[in-house]
FINUKE-655061 format. One record per atom (N, C-alpha, C, O): x, y, z. Coordinates in steps of 0.05 Angstrom, whole numbers. Each point is the difference from the previous one (the first is absolute). Layout:
// residues N
<node <X Y Z>>
...
// end
This chain:
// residues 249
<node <-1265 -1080 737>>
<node <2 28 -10>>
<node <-4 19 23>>
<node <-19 -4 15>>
<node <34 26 -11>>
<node <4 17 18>>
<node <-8 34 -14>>
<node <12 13 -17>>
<node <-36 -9 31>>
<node <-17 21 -7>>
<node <12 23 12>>
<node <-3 2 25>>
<node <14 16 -36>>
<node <12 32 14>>
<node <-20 19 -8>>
<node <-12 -6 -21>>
<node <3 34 36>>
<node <-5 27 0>>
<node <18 8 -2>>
<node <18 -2 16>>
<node <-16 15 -40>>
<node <29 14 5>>
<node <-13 31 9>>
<node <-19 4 -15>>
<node <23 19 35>>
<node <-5 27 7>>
<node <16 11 -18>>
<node <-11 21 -8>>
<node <34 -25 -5>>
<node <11 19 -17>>
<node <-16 4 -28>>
<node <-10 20 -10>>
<node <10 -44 2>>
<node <-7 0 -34>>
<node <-28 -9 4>>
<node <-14 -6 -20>>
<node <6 4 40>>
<node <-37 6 7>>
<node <-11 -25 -24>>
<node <-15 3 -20>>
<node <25 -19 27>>
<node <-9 -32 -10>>
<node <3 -28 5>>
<node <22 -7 -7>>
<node <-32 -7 14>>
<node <-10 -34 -1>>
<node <32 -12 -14>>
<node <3 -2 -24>>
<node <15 -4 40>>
<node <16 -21 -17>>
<node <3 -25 8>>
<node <3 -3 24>>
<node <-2 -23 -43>>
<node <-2 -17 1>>
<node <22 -31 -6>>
<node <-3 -24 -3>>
<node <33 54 5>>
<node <20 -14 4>>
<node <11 -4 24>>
<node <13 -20 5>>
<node <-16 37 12>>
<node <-2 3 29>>
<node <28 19 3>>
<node <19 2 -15>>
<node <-23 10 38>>
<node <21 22 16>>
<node <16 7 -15>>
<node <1 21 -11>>
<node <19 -43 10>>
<node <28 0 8>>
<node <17 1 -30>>
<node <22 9 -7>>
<node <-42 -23 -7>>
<node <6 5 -36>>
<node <-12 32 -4>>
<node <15 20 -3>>
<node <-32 -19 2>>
<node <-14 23 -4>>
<node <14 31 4>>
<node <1 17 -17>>
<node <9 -16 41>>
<node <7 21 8>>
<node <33 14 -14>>
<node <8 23 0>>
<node <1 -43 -11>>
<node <26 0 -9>>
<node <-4 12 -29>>
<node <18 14 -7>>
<node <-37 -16 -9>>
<node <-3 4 -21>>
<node <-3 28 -9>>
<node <-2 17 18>>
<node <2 -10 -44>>
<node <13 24 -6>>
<node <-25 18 -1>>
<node <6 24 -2>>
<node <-34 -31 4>>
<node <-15 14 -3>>
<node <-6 21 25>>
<node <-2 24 1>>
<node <1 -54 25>>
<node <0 13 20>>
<node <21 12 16>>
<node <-8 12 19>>
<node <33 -13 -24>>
<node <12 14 2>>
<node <-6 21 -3>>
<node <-3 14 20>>
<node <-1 -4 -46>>
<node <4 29 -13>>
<node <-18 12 18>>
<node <6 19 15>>
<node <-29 -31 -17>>
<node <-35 11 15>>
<node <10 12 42>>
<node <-11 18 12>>
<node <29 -31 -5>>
<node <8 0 27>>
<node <21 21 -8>>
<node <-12 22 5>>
<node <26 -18 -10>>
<node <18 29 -14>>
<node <-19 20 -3>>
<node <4 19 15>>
<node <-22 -18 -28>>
<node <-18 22 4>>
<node <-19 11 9>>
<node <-11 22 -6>>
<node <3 -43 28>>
<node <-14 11 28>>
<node <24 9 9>>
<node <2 24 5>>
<node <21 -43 0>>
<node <19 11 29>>
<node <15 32 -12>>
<node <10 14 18>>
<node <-9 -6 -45>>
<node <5 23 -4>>
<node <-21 20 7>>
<node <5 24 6>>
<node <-29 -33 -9>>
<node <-18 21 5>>
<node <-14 1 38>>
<node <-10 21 8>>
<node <12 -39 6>>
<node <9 1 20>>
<node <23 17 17>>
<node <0 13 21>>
<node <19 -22 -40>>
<node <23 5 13>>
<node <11 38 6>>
<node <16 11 16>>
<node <-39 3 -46>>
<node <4 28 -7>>
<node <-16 10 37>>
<node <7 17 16>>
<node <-31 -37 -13>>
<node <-12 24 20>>
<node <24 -7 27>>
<node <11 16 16>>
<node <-9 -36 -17>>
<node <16 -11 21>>
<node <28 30 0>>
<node <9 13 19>>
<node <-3 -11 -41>>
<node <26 27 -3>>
<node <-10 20 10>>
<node <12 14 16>>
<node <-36 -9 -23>>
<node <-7 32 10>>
<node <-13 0 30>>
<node <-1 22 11>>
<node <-7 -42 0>>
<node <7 0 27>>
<node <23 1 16>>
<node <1 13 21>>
<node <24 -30 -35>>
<node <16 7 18>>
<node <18 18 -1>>
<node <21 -3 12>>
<node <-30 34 -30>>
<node <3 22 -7>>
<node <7 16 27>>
<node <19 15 7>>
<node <-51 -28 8>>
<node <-9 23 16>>
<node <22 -13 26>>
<node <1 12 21>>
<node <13 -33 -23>>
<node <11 -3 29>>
<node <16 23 9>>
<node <-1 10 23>>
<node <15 -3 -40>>
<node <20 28 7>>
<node <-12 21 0>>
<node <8 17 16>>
<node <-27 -14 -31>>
<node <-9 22 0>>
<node <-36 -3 -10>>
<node <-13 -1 -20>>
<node <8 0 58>>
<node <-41 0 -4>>
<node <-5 28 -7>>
<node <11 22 1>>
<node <-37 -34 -8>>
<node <-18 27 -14>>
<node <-31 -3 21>>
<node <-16 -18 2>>
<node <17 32 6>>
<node <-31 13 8>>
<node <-20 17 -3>>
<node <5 24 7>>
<node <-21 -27 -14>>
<node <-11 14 -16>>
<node <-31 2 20>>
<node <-4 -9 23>>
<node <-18 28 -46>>
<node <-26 9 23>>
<node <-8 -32 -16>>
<node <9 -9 -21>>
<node <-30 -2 41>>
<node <-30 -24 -11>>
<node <-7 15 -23>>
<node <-5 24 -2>>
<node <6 -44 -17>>
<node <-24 1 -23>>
<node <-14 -26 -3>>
<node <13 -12 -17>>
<node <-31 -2 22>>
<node <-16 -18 -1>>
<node <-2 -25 -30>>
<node <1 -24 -3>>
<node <-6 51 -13>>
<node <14 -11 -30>>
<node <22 -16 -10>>
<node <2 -21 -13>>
<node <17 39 25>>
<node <30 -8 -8>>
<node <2 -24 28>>
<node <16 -19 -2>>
<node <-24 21 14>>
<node <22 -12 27>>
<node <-13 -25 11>>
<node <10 -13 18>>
<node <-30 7 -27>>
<node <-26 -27 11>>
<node <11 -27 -27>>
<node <-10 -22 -5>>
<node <34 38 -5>>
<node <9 -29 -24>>
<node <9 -17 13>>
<node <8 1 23>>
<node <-11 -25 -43>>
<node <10 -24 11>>
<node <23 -18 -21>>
<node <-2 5 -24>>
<node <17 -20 31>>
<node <13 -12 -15>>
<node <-5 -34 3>>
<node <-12 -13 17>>
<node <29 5 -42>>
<node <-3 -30 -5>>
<node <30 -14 14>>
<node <22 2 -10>>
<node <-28 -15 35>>
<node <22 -19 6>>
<node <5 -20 -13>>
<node <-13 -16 13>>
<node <26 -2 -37>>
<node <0 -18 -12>>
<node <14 -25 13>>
<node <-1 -23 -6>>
<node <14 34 24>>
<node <22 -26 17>>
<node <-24 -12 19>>
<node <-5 -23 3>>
<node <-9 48 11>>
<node <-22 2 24>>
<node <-28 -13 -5>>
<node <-12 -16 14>>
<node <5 31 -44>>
<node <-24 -5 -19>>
<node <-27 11 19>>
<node <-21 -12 1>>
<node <28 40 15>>
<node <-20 15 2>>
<node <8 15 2>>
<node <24 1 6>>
<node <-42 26 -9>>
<node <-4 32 -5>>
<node <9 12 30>>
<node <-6 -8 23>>
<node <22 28 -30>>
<node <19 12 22>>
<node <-5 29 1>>
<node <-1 10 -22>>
<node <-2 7 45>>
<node <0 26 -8>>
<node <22 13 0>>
<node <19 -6 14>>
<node <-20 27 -34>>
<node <28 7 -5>>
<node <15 19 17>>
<node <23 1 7>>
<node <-45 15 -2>>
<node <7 27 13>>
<node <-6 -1 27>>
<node <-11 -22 4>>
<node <12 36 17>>
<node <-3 5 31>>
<node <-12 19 8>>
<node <14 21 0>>
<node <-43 -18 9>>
<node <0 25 2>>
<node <-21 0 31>>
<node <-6 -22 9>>
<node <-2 40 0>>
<node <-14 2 20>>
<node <-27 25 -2>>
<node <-9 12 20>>
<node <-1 -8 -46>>
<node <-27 19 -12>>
<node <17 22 -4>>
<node <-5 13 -21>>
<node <33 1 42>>
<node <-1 25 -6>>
<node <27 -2 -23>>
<node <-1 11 -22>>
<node <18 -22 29>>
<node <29 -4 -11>>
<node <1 -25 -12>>
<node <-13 -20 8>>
<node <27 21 -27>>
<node <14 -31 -10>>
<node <23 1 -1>>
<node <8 23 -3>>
<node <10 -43 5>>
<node <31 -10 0>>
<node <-2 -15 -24>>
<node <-19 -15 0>>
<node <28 15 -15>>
<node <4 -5 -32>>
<node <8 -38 3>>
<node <17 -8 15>>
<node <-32 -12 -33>>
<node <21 -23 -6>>
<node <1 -7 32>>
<node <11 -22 3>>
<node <-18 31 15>>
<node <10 -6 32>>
<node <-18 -33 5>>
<node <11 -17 14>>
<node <-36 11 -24>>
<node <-11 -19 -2>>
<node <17 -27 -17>>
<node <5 -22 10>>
<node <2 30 -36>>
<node <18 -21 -8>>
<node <26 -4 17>>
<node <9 -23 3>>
<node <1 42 7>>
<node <27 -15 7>>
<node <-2 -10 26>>
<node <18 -13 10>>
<node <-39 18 1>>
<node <-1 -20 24>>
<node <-16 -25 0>>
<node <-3 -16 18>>
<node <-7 17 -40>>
<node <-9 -29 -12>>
<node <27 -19 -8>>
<node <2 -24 5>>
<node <16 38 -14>>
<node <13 -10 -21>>
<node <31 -13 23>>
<node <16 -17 -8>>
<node <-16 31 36>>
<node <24 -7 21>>
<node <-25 -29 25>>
<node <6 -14 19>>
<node <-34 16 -34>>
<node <-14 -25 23>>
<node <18 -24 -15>>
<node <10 -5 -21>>
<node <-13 -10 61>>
<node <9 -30 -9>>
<node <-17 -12 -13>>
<node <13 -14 -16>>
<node <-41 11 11>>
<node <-8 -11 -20>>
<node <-1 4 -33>>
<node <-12 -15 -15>>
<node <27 38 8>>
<node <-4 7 -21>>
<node <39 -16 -12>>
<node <10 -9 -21>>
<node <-3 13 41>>
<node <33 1 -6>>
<node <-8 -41 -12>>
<node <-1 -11 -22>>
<node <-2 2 47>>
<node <-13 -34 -10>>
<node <-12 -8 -20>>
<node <6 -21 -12>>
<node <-31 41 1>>
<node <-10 1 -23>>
<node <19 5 -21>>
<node <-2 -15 -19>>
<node <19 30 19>>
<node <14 1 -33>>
<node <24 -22 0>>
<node <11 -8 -21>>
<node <-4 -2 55>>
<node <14 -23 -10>>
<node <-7 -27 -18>>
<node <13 -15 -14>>
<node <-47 19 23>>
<node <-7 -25 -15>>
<node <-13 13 -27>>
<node <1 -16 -20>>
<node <-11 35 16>>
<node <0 3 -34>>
<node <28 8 -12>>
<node <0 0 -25>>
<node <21 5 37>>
<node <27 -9 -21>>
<node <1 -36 1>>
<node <10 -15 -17>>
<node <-17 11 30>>
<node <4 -35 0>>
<node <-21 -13 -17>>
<node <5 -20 -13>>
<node <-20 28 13>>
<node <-32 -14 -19>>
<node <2 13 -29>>
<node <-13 -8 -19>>
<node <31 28 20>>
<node <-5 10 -25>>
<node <34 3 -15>>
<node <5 17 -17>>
<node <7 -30 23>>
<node <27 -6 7>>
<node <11 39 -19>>
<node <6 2 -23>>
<node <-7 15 37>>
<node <0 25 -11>>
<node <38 10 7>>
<node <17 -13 13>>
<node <-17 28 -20>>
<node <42 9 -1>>
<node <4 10 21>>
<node <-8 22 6>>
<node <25 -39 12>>
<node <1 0 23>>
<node <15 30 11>>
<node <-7 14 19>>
<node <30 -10 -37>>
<node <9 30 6>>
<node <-21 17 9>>
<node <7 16 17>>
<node <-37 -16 -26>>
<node <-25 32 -7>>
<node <-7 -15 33>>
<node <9 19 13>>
<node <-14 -29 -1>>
<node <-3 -3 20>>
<node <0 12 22>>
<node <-21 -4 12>>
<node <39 20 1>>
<node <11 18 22>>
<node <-20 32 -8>>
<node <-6 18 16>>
<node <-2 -21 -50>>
<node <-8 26 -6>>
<node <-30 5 12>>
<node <-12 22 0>>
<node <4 -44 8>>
<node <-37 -11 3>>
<node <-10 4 43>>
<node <-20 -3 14>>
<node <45 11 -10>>
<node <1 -14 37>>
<node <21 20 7>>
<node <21 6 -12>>
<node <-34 7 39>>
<node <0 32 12>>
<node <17 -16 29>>
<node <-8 -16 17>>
<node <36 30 -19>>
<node <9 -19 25>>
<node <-10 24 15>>
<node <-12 19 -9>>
<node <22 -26 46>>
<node <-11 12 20>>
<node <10 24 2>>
<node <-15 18 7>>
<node <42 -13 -13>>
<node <19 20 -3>>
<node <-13 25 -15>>
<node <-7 22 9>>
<node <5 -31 -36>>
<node <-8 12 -18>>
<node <-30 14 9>>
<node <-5 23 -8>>
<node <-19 -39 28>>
<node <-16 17 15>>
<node <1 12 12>>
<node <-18 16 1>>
<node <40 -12 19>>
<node <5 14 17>>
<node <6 23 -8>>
<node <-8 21 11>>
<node <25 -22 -35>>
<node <9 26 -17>>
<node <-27 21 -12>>
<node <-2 24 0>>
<node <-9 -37 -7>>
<node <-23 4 -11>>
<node <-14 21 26>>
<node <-5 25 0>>
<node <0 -51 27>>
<node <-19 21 14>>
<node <17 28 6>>
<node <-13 20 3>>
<node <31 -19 -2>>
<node <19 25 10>>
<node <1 26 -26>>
<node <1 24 2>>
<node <-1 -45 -28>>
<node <-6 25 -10>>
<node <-35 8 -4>>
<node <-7 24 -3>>
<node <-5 -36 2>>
<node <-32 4 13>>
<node <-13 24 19>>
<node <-19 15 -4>>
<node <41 -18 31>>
<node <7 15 14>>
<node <-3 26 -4>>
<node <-18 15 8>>
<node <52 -5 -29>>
<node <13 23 -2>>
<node <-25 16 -26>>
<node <-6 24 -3>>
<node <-5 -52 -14>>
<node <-24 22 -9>>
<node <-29 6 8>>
<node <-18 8 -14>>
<node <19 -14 34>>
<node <-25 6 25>>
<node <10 32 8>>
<node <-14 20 0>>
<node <44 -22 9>>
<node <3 26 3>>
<node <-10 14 -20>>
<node <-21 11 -3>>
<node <42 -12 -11>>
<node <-7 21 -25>>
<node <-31 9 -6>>
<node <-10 23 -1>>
<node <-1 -49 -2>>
<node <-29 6 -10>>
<node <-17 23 19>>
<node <-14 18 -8>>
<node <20 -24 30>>
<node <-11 16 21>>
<node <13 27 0>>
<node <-15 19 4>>
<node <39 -14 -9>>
<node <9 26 -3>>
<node <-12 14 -19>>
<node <-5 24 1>>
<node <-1 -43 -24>>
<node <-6 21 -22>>
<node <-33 8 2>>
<node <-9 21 -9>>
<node <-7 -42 23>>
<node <-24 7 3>>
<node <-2 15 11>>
<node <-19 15 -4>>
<node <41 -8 32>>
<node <-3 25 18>>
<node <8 29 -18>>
<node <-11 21 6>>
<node <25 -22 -22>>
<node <1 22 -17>>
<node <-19 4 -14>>
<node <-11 21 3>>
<node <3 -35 -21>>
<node <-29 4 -21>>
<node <-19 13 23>>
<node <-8 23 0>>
<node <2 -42 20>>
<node <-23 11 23>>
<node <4 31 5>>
<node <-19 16 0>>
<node <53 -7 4>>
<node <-4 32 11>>
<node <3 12 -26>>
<node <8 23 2>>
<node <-13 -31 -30>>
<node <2 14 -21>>
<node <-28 -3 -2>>
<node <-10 20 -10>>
<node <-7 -37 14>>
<node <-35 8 -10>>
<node <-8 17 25>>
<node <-14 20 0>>
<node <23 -30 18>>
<node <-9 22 20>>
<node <10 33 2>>
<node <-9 18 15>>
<node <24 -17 -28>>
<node <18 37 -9>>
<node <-25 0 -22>>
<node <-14 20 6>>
<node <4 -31 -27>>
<node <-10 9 -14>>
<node <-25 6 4>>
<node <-11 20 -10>>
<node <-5 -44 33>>
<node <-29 13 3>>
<node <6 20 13>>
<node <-20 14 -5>>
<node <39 5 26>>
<node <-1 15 16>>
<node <4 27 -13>>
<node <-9 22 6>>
<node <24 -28 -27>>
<node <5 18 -33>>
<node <-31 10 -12>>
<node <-9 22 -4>>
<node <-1 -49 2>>
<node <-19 5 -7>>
<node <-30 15 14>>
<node <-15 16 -11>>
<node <15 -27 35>>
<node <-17 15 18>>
<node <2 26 4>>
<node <-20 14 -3>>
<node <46 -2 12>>
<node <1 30 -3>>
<node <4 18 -23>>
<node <2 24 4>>
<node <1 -39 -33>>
<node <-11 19 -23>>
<node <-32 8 5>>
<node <-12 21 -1>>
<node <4 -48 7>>
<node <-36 1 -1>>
<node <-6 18 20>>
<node <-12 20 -8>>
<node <17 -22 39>>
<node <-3 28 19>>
<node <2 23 -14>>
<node <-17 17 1>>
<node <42 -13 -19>>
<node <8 35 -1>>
<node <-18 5 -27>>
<node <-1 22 -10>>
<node <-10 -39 1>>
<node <-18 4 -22>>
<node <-29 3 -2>>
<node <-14 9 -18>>
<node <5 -22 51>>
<node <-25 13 5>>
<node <8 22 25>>
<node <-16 19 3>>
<node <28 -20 5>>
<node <11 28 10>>
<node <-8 21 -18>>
<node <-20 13 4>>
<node <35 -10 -23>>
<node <2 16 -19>>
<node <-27 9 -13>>
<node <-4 21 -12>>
<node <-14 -40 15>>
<node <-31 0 -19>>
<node <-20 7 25>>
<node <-21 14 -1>>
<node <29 -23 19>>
<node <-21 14 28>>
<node <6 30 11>>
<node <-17 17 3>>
<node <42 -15 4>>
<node <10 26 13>>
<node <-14 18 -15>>
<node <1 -5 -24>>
<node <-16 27 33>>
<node <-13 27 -13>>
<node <30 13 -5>>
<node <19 -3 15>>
<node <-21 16 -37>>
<node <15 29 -9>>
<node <-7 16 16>>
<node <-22 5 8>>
<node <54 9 -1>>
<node <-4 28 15>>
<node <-4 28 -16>>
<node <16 11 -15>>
<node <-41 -4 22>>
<node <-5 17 -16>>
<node <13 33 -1>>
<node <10 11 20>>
<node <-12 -1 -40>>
<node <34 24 3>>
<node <-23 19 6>>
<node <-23 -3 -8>>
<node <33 29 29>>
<node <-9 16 18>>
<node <14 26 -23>>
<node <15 -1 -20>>
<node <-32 27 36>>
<node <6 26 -24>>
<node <29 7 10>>
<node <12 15 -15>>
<node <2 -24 42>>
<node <23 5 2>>
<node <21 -9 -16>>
<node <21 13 -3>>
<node <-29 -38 -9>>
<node <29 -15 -20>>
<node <-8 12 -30>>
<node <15 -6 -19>>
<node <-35 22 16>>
<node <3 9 -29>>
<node <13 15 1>>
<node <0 16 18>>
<node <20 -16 -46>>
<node <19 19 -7>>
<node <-8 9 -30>>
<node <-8 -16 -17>>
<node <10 41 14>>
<node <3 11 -35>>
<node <24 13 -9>>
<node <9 21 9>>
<node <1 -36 -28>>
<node <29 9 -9>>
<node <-16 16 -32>>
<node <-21 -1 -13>>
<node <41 13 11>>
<node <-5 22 -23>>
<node <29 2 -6>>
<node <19 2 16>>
<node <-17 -2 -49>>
<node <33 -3 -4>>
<node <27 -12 18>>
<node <23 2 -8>>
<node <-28 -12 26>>
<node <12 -23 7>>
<node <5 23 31>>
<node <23 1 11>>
<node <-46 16 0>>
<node <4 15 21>>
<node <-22 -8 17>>
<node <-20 -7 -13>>
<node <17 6 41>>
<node <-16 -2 10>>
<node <-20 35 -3>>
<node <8 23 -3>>
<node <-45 -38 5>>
<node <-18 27 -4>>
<node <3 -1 35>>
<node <11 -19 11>>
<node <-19 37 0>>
<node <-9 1 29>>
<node <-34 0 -4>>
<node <-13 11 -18>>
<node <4 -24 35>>
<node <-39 -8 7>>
<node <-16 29 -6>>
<node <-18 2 -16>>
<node <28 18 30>>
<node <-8 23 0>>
<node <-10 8 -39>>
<node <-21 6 -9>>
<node <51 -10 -5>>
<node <-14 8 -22>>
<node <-13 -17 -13>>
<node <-13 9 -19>>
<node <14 -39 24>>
<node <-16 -15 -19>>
<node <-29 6 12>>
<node <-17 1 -18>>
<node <8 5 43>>
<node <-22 2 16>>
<node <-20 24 -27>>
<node <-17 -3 -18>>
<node <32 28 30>>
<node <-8 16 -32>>
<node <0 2 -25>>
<node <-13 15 -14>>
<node <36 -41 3>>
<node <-14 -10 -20>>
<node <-27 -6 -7>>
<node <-17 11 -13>>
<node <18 -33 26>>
<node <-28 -17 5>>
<node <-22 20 11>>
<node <-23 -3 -8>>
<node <27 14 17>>
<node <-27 23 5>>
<node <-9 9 -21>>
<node <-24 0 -8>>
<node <45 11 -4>>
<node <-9 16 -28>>
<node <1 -11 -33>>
<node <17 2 -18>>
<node <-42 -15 19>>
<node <-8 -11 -21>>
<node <-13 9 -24>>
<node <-21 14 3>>
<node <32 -19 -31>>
<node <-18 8 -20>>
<node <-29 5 3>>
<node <-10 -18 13>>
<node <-4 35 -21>>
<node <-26 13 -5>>
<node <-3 27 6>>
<node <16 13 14>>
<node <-38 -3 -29>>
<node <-10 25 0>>
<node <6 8 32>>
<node <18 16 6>>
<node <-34 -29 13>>
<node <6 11 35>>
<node <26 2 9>>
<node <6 10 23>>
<node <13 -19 -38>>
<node <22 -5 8>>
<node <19 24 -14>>
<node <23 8 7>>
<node <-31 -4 -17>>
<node <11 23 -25>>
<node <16 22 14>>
<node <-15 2 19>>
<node <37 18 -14>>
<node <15 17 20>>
<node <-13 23 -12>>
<node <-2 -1 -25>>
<node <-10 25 41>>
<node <-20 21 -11>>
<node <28 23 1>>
<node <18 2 17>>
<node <-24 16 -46>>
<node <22 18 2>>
<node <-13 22 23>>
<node <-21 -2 12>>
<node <39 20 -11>>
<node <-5 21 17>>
<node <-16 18 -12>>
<node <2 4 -24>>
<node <-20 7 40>>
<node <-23 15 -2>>
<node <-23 -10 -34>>
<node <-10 15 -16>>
<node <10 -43 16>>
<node <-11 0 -23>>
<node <-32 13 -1>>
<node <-12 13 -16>>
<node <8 -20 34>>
<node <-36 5 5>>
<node <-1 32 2>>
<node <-21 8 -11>>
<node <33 8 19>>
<node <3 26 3>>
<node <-3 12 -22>>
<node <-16 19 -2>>
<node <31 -29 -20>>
<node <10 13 -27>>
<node <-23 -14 -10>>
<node <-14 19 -9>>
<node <3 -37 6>>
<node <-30 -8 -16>>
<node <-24 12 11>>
<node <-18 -2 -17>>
<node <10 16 40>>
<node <-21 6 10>>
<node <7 30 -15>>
<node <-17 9 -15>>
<node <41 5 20>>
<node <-3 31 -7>>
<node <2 6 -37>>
<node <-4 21 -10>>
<node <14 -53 -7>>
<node <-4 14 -24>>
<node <-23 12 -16>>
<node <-20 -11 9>>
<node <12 28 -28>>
<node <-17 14 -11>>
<node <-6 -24 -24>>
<node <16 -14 -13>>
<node <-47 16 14>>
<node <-14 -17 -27>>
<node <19 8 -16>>
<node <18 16 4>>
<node <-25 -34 -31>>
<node <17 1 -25>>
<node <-23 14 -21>>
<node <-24 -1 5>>
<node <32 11 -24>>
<node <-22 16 -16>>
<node <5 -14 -28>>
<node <24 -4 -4>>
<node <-43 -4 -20>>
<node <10 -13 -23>>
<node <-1 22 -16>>
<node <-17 17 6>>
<node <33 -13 -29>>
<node <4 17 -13>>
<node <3 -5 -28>>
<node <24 4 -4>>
<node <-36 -10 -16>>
<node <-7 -6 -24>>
<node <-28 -7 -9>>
<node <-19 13 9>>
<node <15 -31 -25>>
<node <-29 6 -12>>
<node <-16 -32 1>>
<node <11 -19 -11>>
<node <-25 16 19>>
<node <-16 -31 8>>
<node <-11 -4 -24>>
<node <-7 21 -10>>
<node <2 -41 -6>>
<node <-4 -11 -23>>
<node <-23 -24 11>>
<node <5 -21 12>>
<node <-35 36 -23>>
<node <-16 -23 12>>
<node <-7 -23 -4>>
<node <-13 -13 16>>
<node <21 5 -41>>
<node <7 -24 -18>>
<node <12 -28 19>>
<node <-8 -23 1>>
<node <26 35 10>>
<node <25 -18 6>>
<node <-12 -6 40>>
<node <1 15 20>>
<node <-11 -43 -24>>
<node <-8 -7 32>>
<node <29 4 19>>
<node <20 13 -5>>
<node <-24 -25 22>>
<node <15 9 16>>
<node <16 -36 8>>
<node <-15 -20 1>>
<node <44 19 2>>
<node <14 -22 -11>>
<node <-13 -21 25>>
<node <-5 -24 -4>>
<node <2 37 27>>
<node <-3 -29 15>>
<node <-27 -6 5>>
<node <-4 -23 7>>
<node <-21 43 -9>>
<node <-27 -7 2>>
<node <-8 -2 -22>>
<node <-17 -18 -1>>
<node <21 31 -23>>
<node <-11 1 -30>>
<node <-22 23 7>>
<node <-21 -9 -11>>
<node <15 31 22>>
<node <-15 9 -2>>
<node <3 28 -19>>
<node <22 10 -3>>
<node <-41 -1 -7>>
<node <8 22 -15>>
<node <-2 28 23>>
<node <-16 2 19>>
<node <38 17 -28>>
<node <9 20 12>>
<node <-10 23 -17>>
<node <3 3 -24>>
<node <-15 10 39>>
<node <-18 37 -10>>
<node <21 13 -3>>
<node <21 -3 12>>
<node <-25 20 -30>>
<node <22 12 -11>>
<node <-5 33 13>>
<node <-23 5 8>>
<node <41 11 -6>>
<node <9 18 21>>
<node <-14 25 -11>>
<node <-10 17 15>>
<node <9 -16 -49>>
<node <-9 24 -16>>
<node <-33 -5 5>>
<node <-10 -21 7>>
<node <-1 42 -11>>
<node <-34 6 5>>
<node <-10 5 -27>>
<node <-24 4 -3>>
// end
């Protein structure tokens, strides 16, 4: 009796290899690794015509994948801390001579459809293509970083001189206005200084009051006043209350 591992259907068989592998279970089980395989295998060779580069992210770009022909962990991506090249790790896994040897012998051990074959193995050509377009997005990438760079740099410089003219603006003393720039309009005429001057001199109150002509003259020369009717002594007098003597004897 001939004892098999099978790596596909991840079990002990005890009919051995060559029966085993033909059968419909494992079949099916080898169909659906090599489809799910085969999807990442597509979106690598996406990037041959057209690479992608992108900034390092540590997260995204430190993955790894499952070689099943190889049967170890591959990195996927390429990167050097600052930049990554997308998938650039698988497909140069995927054009090594030892990897190309490896899927000859798991289509042979696993007797798998020989057509899907060519889909698994990166000829040299096809790398070459690859590095070139790798290349053309190195340019690019770098162009566009040089633009973002002079667009954050327009903006701190944007930004720095709002902030100058704004403590500018909060330090500089006010110039303070002199009696030359005052103006007084009156009905939409200029006053001249002269008469607002005598305005302003001449202010409400008694001291201020304009004295007629000869007033003091005419009060010093008038004659007492004489009362002429009859005093009633009854009746005080309205603002002291005192009583008033009456005039008859």
């Amino acid at each position: 009796m001939v004892v098999y591992e099978c790596a596909v259907c991840r079990r002990t068989v005890f009919s051995g290899r060559r029966k085993h592998v033909y059968e419909k279970g494992h079949q099916q089980k080898l169909a659906g690794v090599l489809r799910a395989f085969g999807d990442k295998v597509a979106a690598a060779r996406k990037m041959i015509k057209g690479a992608a580069v992108v900034r390092y992210d540590p997260l995204e770009h430190e993955q790894k994948f499952w070689c099943y022909c190889c049967e170890e962990e591959v990195i996927k991506h390429t990167s050097d801390g600052d930049i990554t090249v997308m998938y650039g790790g698988m497909l140069q896994h995927l054009c090594r001579p030892e990897h190309i040897k490896a899927v000859s012998k798991y289509w042979w051990t696993h007797q798998a459809e020989g057509k899907l074959k060519p889909q698994f193995i990166l000829t040299q050509a096809d790398y070459e293509r690859f590095k070139s377009s790798v290349t053309k997005a190195l340019d690019n990438y770098e162009e566009t970083e040089n633009v973002l760079i002079k667009q954050i740099a327009s903006q701190i410089r944007e930004t720095e001189e709002s902030r100058m003219e704004m403590l500018k603006a909060v330090l500089e003393p006010e110039t303070p206005i002199t009696g030359e720039d005052e103006e007084v309009w009156s009905n939409g005429e200029l006053i001249p200084d002269s008469v607002t001057s005598l305005a302003d001199s001449e202010k409400p109150g008694p001291s201020h009051w304009p004295s007629l002509p000869n007033e003091v003259s005419v009060l010093s020369e008038a004659s007492p006043l004489t009362f002429i009717g009859q005093q009633v002594s009854d009746q005080g007098n309205v603002h002291t209350g005192e009583k008033l003597i009456s005039g008859k004897n």
